[in-house]
N, C-alpha and C positions, 0 to 999 in steps of 0.2 A: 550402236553397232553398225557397220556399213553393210553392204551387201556380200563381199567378198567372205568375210568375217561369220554371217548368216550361212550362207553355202556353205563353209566348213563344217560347221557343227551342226546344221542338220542334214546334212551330207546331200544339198541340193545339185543334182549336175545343171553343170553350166548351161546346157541350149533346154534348159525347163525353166518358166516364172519362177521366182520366189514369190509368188500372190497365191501358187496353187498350194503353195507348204504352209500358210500361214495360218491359224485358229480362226474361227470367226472373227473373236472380239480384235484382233489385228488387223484382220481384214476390215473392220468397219474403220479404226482407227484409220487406215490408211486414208480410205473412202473420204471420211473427214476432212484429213487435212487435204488430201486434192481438192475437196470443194471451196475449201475456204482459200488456200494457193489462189483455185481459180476466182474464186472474188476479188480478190486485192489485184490480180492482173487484170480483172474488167476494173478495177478503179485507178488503173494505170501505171499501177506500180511496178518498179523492175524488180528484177534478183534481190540485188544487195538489202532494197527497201525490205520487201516479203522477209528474207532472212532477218534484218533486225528487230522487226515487227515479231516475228516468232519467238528472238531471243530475249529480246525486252520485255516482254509482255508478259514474261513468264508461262509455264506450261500449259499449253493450251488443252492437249491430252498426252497424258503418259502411257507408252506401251512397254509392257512388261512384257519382254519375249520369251521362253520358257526354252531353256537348253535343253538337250538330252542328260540325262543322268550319265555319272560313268561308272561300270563297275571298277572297285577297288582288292 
């Protein structure tokens, strides 16, 4: 889910973090993968590297975001 996509359905306004709306266990997820992002750039890697590293390597953590319910 991007960010744009997230702001809709928990109805984040645009000039507030999406870090403030986030559960804990997201919020540590995120935590994670910036630390480890920032590893692989102290070990010199670019973008594209980091990015394939993450895709190849299979899930490193999965974050399950929790939608709002809708009434029906």
């Amino acid at each position: 889910m991007n960010s744009t996509k997230l702001r809709k359905v928990r109805s984040i306004p645009r000039d507030e973090p999406i870090t403030h709306y986030l559960t804990s266990e997201e919020a540590e997820a995120v935590r994670l993968i910036k630390q480890r992002v920032t590893t692989f750039l102290g070990a010199g890697m670019d973008y594209q590297q980091i990015k394939n590293v993450l895709n190849i390597k299979g899930v490193i953590l999965q974050i399950t975001l929790k939608l709002p319910t809708t009434a029906k």
